[in-house]
N, CA, C and O atoms as a GROMACS GRO file, in nm:
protein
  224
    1UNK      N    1   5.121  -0.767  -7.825
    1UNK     CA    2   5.010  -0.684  -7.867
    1UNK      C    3   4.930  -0.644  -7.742
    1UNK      O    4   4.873  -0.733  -7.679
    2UNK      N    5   4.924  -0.522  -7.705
    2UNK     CA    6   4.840  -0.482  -7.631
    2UNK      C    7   4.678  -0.513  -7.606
    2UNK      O    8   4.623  -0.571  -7.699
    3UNK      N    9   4.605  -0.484  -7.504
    3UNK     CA   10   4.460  -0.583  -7.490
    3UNK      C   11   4.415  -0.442  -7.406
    3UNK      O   12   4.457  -0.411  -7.294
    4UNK      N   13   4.298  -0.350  -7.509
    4UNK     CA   14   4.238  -0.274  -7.474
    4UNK      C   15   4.070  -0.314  -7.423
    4UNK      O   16   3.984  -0.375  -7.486
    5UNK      N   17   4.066  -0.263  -7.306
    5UNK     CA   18   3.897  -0.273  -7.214
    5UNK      C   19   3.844  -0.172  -7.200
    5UNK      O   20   3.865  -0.065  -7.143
    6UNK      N   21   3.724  -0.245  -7.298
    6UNK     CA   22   3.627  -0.092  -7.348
    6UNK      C   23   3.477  -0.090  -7.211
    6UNK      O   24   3.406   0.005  -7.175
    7UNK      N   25   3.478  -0.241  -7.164
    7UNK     CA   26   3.374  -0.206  -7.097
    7UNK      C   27   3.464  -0.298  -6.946
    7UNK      O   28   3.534  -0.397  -6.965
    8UNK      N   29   3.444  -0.248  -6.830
    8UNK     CA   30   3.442  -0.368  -6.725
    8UNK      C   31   3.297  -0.315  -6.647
    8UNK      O   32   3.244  -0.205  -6.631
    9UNK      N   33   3.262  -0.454  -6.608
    9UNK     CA   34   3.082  -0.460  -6.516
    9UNK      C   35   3.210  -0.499  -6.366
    9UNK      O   36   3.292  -0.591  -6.366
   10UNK      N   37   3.188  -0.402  -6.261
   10UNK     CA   38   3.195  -0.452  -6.118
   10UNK      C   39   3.081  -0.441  -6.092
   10UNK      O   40   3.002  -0.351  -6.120
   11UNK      N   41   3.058  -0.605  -5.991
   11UNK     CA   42   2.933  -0.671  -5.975
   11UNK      C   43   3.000  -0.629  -5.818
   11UNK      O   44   3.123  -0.634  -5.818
   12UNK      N   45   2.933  -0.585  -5.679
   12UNK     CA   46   2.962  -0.601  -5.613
   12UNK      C   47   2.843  -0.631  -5.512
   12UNK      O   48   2.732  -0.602  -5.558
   13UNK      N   49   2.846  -0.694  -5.356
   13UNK     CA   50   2.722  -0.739  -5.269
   13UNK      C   51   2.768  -0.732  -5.168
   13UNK      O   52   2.860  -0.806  -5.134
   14UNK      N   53   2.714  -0.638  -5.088
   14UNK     CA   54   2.693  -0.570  -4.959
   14UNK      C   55   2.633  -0.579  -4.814
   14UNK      O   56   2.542  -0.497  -4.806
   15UNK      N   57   2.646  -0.629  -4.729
   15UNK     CA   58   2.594  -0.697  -4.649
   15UNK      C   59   2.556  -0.575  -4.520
   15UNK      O   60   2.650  -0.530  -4.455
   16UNK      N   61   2.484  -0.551  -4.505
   16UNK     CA   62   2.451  -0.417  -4.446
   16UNK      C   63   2.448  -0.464  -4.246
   16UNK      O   64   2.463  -0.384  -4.154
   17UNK      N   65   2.425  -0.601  -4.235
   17UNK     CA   66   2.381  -0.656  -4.123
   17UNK      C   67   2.492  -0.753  -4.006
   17UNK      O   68   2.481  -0.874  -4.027
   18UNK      N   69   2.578  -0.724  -3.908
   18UNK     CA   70   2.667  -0.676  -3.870
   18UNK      C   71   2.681  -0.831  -3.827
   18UNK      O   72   2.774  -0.844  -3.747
   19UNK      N   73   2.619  -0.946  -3.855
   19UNK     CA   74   2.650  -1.082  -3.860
   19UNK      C   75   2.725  -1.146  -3.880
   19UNK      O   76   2.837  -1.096  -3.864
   20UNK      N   77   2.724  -1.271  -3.920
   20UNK     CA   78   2.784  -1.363  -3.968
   20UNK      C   79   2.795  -1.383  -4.148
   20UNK      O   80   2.706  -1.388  -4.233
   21UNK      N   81   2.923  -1.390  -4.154
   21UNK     CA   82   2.961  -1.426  -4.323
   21UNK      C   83   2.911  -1.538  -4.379
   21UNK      O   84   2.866  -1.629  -4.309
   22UNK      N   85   2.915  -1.544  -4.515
   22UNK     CA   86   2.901  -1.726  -4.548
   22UNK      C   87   3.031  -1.776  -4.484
   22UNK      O   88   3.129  -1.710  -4.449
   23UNK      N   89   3.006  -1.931  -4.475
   23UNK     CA   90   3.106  -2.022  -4.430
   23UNK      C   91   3.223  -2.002  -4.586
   23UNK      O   92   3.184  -1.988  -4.702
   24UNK      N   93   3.341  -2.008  -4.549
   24UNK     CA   94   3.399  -2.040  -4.678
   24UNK      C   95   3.438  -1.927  -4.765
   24UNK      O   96   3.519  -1.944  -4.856
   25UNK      N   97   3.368  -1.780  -4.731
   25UNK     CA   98   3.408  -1.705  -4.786
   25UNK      C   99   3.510  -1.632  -4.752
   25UNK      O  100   3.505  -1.568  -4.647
   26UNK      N  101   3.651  -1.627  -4.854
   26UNK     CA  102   3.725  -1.564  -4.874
   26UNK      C  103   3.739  -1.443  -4.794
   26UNK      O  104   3.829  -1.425  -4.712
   27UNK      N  105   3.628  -1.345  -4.828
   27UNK     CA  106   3.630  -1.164  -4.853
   27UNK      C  107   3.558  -1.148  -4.707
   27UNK      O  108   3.552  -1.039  -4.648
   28UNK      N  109   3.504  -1.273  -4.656
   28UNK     CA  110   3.469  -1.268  -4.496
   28UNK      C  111   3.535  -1.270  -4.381
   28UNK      O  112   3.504  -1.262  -4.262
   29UNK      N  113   3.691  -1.293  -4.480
   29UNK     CA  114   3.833  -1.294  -4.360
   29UNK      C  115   3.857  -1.167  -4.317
   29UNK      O  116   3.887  -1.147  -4.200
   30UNK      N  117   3.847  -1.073  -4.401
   30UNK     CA  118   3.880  -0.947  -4.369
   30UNK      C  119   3.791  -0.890  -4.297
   30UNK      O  120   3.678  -0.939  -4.292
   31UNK      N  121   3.826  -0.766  -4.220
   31UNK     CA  122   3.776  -0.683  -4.114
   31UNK      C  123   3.735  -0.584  -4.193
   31UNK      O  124   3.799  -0.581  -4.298
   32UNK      N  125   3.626  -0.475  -4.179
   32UNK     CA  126   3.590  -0.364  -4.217
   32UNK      C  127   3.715  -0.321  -4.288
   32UNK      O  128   3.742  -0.333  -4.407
   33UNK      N  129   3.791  -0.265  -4.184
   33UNK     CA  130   3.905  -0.134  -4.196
   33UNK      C  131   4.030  -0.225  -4.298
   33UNK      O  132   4.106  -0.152  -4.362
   34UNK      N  133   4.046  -0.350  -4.308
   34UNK     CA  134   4.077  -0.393  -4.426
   34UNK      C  135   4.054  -0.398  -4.514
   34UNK      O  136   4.141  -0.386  -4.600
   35UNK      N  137   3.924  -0.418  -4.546
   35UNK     CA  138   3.824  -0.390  -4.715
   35UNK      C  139   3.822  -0.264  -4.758
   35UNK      O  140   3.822  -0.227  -4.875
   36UNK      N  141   3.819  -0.198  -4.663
   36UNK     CA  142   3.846  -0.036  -4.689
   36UNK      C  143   4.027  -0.015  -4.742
   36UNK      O  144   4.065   0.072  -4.821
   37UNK      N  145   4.062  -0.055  -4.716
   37UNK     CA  146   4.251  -0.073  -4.748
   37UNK      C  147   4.253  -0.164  -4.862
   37UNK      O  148   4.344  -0.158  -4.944
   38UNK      N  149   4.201  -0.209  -4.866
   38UNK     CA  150   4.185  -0.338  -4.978
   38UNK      C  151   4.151  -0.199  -5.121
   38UNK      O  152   4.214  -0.122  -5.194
   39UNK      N  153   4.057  -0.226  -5.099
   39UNK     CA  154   3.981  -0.104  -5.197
   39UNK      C  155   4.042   0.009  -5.235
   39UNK      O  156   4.039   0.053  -5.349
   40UNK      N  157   4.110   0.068  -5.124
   40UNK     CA  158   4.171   0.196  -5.177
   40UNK      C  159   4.307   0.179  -5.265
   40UNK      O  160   4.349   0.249  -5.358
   41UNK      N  161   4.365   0.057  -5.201
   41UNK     CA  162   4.499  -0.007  -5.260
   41UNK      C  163   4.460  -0.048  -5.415
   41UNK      O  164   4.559  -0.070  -5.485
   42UNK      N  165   4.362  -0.060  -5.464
   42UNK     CA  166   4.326  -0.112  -5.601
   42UNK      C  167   4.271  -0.031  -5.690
   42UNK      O  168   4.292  -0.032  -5.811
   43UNK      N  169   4.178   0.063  -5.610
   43UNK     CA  170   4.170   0.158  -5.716
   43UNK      C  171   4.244   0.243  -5.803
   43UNK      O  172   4.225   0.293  -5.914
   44UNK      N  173   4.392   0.243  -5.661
   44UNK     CA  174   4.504   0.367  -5.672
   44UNK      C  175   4.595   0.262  -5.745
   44UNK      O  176   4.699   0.317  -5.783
   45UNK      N  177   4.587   0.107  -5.782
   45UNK     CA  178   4.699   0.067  -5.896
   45UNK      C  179   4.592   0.053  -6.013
   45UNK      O  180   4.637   0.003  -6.116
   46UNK      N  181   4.483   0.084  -6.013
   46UNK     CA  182   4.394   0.076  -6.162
   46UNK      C  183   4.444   0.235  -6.190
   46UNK      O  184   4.516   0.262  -6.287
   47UNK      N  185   4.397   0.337  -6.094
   47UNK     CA  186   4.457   0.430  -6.158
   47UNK      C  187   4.616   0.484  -6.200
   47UNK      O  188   4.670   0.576  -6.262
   48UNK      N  189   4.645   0.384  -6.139
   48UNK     CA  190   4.819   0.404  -6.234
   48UNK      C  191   4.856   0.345  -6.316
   48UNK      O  192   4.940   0.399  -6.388
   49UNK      N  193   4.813   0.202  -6.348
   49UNK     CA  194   4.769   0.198  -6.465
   49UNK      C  195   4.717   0.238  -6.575
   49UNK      O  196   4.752   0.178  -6.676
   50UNK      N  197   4.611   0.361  -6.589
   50UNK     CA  198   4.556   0.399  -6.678
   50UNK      C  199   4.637   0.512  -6.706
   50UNK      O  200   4.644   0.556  -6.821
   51UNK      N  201   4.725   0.583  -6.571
   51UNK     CA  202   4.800   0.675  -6.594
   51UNK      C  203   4.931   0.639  -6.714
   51UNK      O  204   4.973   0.690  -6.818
   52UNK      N  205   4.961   0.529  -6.634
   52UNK     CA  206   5.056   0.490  -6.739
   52UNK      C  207   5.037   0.473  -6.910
   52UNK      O  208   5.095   0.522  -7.007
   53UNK      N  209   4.933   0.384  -6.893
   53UNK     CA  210   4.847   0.354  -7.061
   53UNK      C  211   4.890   0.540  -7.161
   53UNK      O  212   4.957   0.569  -7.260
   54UNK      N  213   4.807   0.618  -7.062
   54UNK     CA  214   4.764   0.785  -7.158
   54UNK      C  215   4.879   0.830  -7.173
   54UNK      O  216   4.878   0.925  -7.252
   55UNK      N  217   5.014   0.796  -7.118
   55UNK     CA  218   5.140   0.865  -7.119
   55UNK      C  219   5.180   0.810  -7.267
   55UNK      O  220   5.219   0.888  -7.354
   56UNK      N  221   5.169   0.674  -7.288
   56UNK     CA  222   5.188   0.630  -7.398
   56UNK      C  223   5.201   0.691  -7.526
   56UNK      O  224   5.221   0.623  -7.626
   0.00000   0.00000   0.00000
């Protein structure tokens, strides 16, 4: 049975100040120009996903 999502909340937090990460964080491994690749890589399989779903 299929599992339709009527709402998703992205919570996201932005660090504007060219410092230091928390200790421990994950998403602090990556470099700028990776999060940017990161991001574009996910939006473009959410949207093929949804592409796929409407073909249905």
């Amino acid at each position: 049975m299929p599992i339709e999502i009527k709402e998703l909340h992205i919570k996201a937090v932005i660090n504007q100040e060219g410092g230091q990460s928390p200790a421990g964080s994950a998403a602090g491994a990556a470099s700028a120009p990776d999060k940017g690749r990161i991001v574009a890589e996910c939006v473009e399989k959410v949207l093929e996903i949804l592409k796929q779903q409407n073909e249905r």
